[in-house]
CHARMM internal coordinates of N, CA and C (Angstrom, degrees):
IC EDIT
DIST 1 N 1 CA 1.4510
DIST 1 CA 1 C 1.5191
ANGL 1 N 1 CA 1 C 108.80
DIST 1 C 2 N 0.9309
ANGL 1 CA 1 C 2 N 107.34
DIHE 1 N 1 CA 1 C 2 N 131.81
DIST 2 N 2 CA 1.8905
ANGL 1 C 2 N 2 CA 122.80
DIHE 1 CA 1 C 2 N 2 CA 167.44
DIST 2 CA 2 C 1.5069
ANGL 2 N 2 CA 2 C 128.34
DIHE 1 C 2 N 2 CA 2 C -42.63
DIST 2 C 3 N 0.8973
ANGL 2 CA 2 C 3 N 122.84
DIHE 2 N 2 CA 2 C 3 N 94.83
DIST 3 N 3 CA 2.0403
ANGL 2 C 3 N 3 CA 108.89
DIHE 2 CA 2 C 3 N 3 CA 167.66
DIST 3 CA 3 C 0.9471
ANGL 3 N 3 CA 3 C 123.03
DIHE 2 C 3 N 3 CA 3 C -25.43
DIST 3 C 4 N 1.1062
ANGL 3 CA 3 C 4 N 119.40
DIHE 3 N 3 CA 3 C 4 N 150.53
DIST 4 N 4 CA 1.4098
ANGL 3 C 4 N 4 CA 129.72
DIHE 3 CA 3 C 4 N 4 CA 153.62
DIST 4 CA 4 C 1.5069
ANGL 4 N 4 CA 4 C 124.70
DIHE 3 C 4 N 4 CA 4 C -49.71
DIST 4 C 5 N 1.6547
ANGL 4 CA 4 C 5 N 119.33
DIHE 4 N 4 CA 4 C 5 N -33.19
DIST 5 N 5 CA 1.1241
ANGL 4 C 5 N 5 CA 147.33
DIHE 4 CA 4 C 5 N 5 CA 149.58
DIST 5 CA 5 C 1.3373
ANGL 5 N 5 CA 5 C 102.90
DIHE 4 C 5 N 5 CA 5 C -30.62
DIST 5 C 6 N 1.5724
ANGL 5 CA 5 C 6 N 115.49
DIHE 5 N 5 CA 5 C 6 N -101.30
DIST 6 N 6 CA 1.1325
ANGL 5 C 6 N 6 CA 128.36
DIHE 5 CA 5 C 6 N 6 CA -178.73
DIST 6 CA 6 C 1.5817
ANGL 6 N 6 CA 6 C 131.40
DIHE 5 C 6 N 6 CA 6 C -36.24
DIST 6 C 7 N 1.0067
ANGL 6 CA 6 C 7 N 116.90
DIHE 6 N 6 CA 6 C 7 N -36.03
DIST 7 N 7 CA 1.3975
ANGL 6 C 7 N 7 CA 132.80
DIHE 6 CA 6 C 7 N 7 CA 164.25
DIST 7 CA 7 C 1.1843
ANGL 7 N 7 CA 7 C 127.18
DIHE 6 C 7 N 7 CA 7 C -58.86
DIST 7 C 8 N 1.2986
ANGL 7 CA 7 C 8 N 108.94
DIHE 7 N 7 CA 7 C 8 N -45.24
DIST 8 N 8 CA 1.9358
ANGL 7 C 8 N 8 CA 121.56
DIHE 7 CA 7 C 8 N 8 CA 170.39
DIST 8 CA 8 C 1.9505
ANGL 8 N 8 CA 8 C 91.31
DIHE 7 C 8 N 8 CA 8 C -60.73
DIST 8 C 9 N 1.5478
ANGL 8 CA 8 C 9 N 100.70
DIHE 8 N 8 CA 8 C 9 N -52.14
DIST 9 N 9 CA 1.6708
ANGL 8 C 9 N 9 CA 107.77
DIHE 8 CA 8 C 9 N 9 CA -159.13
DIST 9 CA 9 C 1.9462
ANGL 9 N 9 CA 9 C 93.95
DIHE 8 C 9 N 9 CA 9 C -44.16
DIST 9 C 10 N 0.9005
ANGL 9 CA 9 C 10 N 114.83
DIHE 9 N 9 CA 9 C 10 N -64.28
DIST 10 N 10 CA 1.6882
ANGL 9 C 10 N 10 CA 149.82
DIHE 9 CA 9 C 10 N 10 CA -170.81
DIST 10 CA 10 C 2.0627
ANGL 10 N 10 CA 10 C 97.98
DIHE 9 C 10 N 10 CA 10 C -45.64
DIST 10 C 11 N 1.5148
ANGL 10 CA 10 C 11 N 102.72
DIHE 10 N 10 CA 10 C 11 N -53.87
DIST 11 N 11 CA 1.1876
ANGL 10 C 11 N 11 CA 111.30
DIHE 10 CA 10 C 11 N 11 CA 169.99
DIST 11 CA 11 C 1.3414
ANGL 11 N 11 CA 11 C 120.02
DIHE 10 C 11 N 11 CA 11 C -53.82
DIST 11 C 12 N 1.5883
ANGL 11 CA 11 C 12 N 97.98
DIHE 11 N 11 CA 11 C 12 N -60.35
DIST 12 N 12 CA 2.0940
ANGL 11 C 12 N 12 CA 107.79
DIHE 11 CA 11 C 12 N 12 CA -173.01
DIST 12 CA 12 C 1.5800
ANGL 12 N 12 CA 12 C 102.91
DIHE 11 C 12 N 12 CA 12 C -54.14
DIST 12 C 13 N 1.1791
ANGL 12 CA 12 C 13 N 121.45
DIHE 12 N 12 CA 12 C 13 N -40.62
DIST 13 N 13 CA 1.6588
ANGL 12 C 13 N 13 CA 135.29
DIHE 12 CA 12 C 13 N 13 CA 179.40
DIST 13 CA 13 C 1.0498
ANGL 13 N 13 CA 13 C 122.23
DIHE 12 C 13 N 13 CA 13 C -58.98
DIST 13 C 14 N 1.6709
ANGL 13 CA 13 C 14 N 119.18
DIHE 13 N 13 CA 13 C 14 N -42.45
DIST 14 N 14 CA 1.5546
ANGL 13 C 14 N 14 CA 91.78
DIHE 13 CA 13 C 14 N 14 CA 174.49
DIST 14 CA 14 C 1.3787
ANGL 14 N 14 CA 14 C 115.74
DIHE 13 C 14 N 14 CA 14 C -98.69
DIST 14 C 15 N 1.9382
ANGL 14 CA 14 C 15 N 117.42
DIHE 14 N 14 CA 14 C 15 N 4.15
DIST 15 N 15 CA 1.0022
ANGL 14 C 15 N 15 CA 131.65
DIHE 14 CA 14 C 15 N 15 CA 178.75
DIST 15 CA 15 C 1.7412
ANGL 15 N 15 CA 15 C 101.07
DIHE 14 C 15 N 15 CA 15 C -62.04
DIST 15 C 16 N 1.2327
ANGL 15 CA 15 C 16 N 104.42
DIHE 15 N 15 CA 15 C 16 N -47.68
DIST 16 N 16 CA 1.7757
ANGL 15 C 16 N 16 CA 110.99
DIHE 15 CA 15 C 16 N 16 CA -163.88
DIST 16 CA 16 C 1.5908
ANGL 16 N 16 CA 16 C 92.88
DIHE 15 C 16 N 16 CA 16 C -70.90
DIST 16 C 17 N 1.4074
ANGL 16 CA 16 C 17 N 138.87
DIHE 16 N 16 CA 16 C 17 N -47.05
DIST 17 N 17 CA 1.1697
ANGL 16 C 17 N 17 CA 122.77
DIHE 16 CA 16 C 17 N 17 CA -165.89
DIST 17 CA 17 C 1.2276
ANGL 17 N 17 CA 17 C 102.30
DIHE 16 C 17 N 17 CA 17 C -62.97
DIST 17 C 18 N 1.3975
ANGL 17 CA 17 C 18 N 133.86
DIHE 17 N 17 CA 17 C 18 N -44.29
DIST 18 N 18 CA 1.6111
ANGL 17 C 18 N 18 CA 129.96
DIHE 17 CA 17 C 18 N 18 CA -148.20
DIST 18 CA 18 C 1.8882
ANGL 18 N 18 CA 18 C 87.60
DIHE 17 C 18 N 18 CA 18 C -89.10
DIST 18 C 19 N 1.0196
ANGL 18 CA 18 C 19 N 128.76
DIHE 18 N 18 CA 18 C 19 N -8.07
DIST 19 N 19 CA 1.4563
ANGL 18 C 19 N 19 CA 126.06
DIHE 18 CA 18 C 19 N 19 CA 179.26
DIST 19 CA 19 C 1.4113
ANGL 19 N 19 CA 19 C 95.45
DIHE 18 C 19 N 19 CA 19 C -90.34
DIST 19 C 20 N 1.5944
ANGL 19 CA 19 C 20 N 148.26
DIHE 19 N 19 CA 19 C 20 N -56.02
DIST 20 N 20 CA 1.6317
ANGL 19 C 20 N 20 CA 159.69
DIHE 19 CA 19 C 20 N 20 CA 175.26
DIST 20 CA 20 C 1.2035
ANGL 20 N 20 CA 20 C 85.31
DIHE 19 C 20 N 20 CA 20 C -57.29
DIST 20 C 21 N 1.3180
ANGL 20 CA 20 C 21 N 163.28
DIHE 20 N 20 CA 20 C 21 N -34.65
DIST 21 N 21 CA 1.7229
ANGL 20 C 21 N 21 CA 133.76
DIHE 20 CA 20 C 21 N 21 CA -178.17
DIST 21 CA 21 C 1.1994
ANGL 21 N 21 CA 21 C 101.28
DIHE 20 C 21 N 21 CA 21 C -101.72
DIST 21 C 22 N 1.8221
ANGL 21 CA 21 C 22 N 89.82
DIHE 21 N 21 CA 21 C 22 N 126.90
DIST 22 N 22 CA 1.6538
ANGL 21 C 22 N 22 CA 109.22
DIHE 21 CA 21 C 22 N 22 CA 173.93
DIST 22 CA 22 C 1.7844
ANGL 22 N 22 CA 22 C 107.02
DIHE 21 C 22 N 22 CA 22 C -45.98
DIST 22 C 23 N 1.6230
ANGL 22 CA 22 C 23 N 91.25
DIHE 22 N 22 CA 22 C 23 N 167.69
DIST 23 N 23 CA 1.8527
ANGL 22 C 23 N 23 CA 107.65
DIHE 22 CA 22 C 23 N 23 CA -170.48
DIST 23 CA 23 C 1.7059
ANGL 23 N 23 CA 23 C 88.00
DIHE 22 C 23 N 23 CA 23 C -66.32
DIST 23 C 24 N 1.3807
ANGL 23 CA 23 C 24 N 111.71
DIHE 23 N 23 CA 23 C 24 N -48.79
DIST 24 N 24 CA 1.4748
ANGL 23 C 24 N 24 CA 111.68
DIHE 23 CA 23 C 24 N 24 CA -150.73
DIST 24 CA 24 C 1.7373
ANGL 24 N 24 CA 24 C 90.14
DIHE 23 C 24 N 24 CA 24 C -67.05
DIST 24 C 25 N 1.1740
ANGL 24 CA 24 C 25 N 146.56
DIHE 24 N 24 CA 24 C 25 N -48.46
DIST 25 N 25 CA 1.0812
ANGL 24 C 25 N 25 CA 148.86
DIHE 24 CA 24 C 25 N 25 CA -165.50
DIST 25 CA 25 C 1.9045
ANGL 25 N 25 CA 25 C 104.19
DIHE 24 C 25 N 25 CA 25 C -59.80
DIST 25 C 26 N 1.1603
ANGL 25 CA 25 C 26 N 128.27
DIHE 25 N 25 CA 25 C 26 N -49.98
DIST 26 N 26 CA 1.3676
ANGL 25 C 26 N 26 CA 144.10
DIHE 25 CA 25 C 26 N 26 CA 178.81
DIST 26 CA 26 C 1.3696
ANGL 26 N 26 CA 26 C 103.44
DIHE 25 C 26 N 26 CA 26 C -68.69
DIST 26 C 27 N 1.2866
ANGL 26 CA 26 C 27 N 124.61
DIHE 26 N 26 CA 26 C 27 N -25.94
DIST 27 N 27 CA 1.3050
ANGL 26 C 27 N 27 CA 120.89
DIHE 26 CA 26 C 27 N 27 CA 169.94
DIST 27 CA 27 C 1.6975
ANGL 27 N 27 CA 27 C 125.73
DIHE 26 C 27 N 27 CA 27 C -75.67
DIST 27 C 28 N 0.9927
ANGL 27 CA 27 C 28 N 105.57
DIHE 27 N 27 CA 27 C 28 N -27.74
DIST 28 N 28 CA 1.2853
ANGL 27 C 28 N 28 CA 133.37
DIHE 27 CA 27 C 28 N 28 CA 172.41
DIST 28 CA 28 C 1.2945
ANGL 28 N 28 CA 28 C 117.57
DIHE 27 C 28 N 28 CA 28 C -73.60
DIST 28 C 29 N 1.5225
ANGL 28 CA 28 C 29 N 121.72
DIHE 28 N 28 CA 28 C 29 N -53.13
DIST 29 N 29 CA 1.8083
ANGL 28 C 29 N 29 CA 113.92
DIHE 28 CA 28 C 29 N 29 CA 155.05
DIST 29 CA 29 C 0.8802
ANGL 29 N 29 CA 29 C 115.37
DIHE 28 C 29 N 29 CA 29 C -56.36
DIST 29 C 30 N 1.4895
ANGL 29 CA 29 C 30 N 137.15
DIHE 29 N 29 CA 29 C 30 N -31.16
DIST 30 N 30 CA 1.3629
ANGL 29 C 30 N 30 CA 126.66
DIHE 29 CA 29 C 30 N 30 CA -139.91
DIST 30 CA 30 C 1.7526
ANGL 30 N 30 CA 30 C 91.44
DIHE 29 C 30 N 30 CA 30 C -104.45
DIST 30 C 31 N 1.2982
ANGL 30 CA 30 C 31 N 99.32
DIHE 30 N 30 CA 30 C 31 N -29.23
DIST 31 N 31 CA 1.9897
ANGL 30 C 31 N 31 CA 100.47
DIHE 30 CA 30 C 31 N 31 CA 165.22
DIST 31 CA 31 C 1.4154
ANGL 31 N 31 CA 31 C 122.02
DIHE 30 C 31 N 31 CA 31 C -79.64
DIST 31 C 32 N 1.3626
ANGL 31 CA 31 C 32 N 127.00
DIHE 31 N 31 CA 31 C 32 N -14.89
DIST 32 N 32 CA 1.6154
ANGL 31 C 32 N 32 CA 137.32
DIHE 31 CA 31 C 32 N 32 CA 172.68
DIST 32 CA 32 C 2.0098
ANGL 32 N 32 CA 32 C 101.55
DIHE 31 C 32 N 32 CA 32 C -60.06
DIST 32 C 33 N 1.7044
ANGL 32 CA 32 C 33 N 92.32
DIHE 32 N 32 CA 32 C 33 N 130.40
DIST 33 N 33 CA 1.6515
ANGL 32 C 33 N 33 CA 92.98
DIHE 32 CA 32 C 33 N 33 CA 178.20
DIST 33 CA 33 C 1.2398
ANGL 33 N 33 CA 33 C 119.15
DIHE 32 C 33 N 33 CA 33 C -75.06
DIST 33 C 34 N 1.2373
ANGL 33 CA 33 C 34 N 131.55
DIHE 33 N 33 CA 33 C 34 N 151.37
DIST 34 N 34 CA 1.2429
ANGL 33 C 34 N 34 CA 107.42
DIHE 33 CA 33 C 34 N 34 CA -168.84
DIST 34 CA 34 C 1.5443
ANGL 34 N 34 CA 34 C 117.21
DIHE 33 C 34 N 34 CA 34 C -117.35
DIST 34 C 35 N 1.5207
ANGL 34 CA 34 C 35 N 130.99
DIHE 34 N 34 CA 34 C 35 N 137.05
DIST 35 N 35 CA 1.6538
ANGL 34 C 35 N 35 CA 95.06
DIHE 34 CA 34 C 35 N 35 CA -179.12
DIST 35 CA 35 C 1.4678
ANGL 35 N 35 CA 35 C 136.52
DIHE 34 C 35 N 35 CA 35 C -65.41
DIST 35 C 36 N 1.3857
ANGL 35 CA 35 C 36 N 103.71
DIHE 35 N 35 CA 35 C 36 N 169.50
DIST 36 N 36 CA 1.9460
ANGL 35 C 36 N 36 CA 79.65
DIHE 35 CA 35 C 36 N 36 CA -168.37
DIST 36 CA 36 C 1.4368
ANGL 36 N 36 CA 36 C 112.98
DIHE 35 C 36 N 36 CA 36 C -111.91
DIST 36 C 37 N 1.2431
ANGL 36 CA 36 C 37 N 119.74
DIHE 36 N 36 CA 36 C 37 N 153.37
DIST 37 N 37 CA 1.3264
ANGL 36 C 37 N 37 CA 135.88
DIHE 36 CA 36 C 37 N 37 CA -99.33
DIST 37 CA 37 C 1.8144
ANGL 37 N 37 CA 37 C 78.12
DIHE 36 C 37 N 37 CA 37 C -83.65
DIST 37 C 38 N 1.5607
ANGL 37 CA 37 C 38 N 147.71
DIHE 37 N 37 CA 37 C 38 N -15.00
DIST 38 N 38 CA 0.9462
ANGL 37 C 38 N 38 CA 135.23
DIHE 37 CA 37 C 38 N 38 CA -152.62
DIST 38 CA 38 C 1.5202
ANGL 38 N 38 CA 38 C 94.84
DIHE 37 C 38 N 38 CA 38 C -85.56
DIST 38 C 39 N 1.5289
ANGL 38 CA 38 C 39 N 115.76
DIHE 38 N 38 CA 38 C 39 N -34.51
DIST 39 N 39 CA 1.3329
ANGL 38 C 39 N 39 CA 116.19
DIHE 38 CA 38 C 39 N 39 CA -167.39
DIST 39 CA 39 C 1.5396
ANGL 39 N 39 CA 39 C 94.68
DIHE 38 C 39 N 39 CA 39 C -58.93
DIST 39 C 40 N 1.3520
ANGL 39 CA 39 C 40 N 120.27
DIHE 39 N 39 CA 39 C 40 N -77.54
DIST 40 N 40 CA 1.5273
ANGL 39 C 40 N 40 CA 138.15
DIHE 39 CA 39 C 40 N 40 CA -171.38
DIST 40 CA 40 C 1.3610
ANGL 40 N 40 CA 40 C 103.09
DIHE 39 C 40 N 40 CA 40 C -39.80
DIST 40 C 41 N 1.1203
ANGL 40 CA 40 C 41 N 155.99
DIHE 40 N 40 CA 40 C 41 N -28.76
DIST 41 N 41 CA 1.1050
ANGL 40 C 41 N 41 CA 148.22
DIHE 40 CA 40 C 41 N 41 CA 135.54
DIST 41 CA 41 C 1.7828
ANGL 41 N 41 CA 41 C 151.59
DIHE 40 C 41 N 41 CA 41 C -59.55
DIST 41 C 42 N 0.7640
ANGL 41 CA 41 C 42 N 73.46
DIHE 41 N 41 CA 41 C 42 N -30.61
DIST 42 N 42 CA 1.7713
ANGL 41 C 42 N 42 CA 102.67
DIHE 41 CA 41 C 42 N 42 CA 177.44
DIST 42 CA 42 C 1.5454
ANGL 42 N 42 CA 42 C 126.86
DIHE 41 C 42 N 42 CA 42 C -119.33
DIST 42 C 43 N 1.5905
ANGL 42 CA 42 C 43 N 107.81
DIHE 42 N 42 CA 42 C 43 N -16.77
DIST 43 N 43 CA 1.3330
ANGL 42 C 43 N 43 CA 114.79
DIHE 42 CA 42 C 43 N 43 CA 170.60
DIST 43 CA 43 C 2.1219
ANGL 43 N 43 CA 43 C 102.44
DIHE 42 C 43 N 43 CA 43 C 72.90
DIST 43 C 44 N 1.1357
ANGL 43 CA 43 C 44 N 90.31
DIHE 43 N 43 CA 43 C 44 N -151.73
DIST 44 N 44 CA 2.0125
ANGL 43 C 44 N 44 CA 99.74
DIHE 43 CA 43 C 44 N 44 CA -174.45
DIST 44 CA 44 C 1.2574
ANGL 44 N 44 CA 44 C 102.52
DIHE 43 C 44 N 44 CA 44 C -54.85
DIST 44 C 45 N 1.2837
ANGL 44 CA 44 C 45 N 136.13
DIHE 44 N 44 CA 44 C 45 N -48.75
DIST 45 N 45 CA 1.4187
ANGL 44 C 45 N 45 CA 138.59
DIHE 44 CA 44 C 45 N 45 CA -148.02
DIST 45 CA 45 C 1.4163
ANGL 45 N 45 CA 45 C 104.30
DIHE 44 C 45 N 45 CA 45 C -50.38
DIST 45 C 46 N 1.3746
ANGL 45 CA 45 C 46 N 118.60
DIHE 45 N 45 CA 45 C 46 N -54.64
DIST 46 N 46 CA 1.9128
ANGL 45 C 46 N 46 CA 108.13
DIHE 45 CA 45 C 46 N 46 CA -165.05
DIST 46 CA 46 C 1.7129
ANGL 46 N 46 CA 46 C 95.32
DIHE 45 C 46 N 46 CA 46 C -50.89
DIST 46 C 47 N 1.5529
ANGL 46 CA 46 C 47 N 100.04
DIHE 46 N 46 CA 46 C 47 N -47.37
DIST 47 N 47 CA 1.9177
ANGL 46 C 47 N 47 CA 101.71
DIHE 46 CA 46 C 47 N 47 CA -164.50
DIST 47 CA 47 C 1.5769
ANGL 47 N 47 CA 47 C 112.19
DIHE 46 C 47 N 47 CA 47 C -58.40
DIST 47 C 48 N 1.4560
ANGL 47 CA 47 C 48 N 113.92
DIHE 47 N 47 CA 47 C 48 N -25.55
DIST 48 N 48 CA 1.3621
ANGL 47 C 48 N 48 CA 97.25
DIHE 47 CA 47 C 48 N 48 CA -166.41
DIST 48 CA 48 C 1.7073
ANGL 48 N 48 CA 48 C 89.58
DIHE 47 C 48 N 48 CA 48 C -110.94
DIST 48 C 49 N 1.3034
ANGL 48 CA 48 C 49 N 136.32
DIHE 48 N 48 CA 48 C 49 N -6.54
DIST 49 N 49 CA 1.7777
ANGL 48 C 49 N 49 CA 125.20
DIHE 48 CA 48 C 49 N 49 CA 148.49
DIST 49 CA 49 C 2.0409
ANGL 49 N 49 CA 49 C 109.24
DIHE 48 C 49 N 49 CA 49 C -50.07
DIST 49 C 50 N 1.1888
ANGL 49 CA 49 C 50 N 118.92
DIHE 49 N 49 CA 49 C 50 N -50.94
DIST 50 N 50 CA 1.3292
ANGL 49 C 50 N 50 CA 147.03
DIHE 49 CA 49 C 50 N 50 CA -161.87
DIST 50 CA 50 C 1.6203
ANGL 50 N 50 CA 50 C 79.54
DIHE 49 C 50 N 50 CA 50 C -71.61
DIST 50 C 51 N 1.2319
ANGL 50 CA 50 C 51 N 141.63
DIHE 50 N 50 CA 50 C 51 N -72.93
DIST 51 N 51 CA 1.7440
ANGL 50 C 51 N 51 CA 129.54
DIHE 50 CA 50 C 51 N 51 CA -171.45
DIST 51 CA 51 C 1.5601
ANGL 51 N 51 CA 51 C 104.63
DIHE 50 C 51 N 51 CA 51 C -70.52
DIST 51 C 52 N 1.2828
ANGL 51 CA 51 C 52 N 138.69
DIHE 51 N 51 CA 51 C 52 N -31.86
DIST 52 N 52 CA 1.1126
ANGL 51 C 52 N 52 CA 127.67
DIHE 51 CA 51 C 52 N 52 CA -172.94
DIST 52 CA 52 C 1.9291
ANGL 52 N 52 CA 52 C 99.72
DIHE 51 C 52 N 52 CA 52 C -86.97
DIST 52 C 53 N 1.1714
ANGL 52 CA 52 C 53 N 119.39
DIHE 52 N 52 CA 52 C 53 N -6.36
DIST 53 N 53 CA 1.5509
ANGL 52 C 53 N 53 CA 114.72
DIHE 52 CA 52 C 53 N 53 CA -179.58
DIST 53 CA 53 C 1.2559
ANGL 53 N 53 CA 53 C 97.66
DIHE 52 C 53 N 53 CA 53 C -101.68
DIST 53 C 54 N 1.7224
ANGL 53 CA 53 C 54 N 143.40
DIHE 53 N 53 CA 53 C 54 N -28.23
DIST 54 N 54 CA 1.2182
ANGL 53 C 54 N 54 CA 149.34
DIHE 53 CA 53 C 54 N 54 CA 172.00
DIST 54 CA 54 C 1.7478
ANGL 54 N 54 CA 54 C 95.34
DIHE 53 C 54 N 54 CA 54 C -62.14
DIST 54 C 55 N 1.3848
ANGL 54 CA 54 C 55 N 115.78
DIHE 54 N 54 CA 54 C 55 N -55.48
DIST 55 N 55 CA 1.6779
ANGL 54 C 55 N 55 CA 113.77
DIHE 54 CA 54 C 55 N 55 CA -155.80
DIST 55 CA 55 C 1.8050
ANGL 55 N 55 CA 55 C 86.69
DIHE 54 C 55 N 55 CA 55 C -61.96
DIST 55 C 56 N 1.1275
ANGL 55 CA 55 C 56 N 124.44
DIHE 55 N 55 CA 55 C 56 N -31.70
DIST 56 N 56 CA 1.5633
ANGL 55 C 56 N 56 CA 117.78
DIHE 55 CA 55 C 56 N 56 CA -171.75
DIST 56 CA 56 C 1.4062
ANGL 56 N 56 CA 56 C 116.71
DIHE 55 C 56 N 56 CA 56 C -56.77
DIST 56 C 57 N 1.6295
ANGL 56 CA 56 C 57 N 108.46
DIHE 56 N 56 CA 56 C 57 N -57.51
DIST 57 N 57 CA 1.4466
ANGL 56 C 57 N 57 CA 130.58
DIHE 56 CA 56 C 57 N 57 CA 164.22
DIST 57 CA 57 C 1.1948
ANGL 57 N 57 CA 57 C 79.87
DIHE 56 C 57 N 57 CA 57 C -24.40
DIST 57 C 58 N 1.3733
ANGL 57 CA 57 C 58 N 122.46
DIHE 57 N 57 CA 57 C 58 N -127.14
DIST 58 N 58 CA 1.3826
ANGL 57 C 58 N 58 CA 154.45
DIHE 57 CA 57 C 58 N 58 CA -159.50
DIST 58 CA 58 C 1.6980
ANGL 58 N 58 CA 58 C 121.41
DIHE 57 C 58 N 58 CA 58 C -3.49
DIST 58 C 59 N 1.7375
ANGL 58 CA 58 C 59 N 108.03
DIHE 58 N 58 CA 58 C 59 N -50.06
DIST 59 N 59 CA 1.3162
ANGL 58 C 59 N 59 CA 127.37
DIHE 58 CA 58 C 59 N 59 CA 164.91
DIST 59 CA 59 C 1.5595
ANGL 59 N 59 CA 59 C 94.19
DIHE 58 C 59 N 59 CA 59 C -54.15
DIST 59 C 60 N 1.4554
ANGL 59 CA 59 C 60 N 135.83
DIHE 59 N 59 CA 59 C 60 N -92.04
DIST 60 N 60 CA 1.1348
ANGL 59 C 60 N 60 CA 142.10
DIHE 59 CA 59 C 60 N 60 CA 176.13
DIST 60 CA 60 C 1.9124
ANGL 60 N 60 CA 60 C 125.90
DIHE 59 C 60 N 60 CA 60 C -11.11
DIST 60 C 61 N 1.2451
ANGL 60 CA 60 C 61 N 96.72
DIHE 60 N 60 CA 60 C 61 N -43.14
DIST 61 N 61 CA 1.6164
ANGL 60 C 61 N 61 CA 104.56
DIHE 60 CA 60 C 61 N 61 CA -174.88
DIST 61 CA 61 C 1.6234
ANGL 61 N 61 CA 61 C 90.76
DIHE 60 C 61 N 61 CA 61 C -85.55
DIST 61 C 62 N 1.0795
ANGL 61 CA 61 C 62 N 138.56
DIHE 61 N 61 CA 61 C 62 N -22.24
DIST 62 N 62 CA 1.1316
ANGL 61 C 62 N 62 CA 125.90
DIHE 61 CA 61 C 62 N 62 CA -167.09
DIST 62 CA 62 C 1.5869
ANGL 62 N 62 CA 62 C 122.05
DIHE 61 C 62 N 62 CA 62 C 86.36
DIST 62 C 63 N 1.0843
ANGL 62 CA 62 C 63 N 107.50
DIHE 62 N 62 CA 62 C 63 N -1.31
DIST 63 N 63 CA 1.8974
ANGL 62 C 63 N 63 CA 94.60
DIHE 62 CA 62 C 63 N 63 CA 172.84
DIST 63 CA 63 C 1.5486
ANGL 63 N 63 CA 63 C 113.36
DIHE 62 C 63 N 63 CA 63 C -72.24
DIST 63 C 64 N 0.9902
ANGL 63 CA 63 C 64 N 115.15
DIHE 63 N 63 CA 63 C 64 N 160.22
DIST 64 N 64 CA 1.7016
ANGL 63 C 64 N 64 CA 121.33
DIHE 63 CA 63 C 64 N 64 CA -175.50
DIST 64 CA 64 C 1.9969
ANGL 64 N 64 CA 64 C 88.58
DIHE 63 C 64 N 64 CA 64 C -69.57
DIST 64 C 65 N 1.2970
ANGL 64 CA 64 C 65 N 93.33
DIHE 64 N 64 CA 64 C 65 N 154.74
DIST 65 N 65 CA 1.5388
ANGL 64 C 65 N 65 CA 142.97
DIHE 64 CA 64 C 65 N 65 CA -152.61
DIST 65 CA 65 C 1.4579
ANGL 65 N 65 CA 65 C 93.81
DIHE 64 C 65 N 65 CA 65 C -109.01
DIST 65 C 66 N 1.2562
ANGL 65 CA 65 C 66 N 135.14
DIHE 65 N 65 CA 65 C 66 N 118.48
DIST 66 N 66 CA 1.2654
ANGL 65 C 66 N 66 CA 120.86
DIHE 65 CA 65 C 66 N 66 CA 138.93
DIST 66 CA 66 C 1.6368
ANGL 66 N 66 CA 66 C 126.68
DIHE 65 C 66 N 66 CA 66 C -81.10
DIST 66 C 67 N 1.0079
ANGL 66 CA 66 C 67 N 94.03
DIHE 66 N 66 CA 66 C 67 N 131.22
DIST 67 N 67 CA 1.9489
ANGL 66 C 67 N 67 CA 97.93
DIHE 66 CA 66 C 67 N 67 CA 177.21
DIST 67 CA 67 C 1.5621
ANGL 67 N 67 CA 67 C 117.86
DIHE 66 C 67 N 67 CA 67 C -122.23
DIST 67 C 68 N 1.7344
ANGL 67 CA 67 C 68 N 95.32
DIHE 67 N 67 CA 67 C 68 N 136.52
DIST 68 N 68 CA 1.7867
ANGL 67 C 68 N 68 CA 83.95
DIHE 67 CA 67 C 68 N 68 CA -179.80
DIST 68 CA 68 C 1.1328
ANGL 68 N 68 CA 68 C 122.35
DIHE 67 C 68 N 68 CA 68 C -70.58
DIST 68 C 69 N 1.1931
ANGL 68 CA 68 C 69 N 110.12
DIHE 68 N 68 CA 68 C 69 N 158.25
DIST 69 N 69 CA 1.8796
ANGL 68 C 69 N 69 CA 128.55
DIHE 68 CA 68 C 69 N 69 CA 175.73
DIST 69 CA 69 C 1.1772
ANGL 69 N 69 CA 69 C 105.96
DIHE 68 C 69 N 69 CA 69 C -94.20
DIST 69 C 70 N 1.0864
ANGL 69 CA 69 C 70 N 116.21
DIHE 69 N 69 CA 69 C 70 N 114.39
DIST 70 N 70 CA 1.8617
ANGL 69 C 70 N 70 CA 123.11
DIHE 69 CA 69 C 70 N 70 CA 172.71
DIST 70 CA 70 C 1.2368
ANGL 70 N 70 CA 70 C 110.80
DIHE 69 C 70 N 70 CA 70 C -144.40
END
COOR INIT
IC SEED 1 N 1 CA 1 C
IC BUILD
């Protein structure tokens, strides 16, 4: 666990950086999209669980299926 020390230290620090970058610069991260957090963690898997649970939907409701031709 951290000091009390260290923590203020850790605090004053990122306080001073985000005070040293211009507004226009902070505006600009703070507008960048960001990925979401399943990708950055987990990599492809949520996205390609999320298309293989969509392709289910779809089979299930009954609308026609597209399938590749190869």
């Amino acid at each position: 666990m951290a000091s009390g020390d260290e923590l203020i230290k850790y605090i004053t620090e990122r306080f001073v950086t985000y005070m040293d970058t211009p507004r226009e610069v902070r505006r600009q991260e703070k507008g960048k999209v960001k990925e979401p957090w399943t990708k950055k963690w987990f990599g492809m898997i949520p996205f390609s669980v999320s298309l293989w649970k969509d392709d289910i939907k779809t089979r299930r409701s009954g609308k026609k299926h597209k399938q590749s031709q190869g």
